[in-house]
C-alpha positions as CSV (number, residue, x, y, z in Angstrom):
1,X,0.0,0.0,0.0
2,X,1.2,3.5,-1.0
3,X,1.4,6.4,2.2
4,X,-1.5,8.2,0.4
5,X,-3.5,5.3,0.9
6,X,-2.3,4.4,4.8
7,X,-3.2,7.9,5.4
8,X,-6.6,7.9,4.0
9,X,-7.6,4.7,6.0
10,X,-6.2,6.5,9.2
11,X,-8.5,9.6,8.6
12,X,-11.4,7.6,7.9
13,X,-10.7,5.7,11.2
14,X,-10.5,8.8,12.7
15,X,-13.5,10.3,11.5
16,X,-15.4,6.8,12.5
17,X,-14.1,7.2,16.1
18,X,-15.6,10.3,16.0
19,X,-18.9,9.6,15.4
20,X,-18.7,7.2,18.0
21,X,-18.0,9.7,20.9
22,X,-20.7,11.6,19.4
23,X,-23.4,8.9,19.0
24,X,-22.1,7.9,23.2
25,X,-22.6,11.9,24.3
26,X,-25.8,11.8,22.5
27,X,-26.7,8.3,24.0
28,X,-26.1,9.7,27.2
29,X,-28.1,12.5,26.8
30,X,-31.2,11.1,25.8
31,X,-31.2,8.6,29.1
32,X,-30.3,11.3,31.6
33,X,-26.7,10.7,31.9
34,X,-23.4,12.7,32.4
35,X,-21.5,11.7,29.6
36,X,-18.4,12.3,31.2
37,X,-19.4,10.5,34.2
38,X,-20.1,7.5,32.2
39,X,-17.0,8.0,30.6
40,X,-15.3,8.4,33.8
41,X,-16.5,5.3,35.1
42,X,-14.8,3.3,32.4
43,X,-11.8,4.8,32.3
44,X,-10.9,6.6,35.7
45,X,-7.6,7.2,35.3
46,X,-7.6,8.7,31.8
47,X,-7.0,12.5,31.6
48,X,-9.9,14.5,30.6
49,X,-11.4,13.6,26.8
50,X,-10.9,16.3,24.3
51,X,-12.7,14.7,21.7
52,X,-15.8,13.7,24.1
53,X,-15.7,17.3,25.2
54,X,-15.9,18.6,21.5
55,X,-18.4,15.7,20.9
56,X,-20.3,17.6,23.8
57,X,-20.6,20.5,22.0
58,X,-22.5,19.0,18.8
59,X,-25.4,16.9,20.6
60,X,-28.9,17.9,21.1
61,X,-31.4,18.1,23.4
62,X,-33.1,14.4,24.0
63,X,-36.5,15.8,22.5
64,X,-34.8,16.7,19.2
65,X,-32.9,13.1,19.1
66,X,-33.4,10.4,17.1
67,X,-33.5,7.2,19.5
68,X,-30.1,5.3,19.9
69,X,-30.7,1.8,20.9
70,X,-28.5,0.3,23.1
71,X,-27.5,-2.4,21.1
72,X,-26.3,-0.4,18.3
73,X,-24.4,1.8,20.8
74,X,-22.4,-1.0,22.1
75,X,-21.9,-2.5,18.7
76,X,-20.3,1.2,17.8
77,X,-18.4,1.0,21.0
78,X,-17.4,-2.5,20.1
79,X,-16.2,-1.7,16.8
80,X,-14.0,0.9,17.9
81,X,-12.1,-1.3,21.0
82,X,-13.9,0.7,23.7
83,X,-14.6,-3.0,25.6
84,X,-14.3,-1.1,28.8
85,X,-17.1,1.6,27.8
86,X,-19.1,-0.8,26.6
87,X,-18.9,-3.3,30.1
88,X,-20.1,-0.1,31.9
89,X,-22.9,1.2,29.2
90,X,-23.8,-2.5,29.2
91,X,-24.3,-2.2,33.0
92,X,-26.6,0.9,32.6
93,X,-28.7,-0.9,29.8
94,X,-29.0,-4.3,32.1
95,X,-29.7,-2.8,35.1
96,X,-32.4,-0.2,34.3
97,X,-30.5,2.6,35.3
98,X,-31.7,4.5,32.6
99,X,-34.3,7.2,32.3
């Protein structure tokens, strides 16, 4: 493969993982949660997320959401390596915590 090439799967990759913090935030959001909390709880030792705080800045209110199941949310996660996320969303889904 040619560098071009490399570097057009890495920014695609990138662009993907950004979706995914956005479609987590917005998850969040529409059941009532911090999404930095959430985050928090997966990964408590991480310094703060500049991309989930970006992400942050482009969601919506719940009532102007379209609905993110949680399946599809931990597939994304899933997709992406985020195993930890997705244990702790997974928790949230299973135990009814959401609103």
């Amino acid at each position: 493969m040619d560098r071009s090439h490399d570097e057009e799967v890495i920014r695609k990759y990138q662009e993907g993982e950004k979706m995914m913090i956005l479609l987590f935030a917005q998850w969040c959001i529409n059941h009532d949660l911090d999404p930095v909390a959430v985050y928090k709880e997966a990964y408590p030792y991480q310094k703060e997320n500049e991309e989930l705080a970006d992400a942050l800045e482009l969601t919506v209110p719940k009532k102007e959401s379209d609905h993110i199941d949680g399946e599809t949310m931990l597939e994304v996660l899933s997709m992406y390596g985020n195993d930890d996320l997705g244990f702790v969303v997974s928790e949230y889904i299973s135990s009814k915590k959401l609103k």
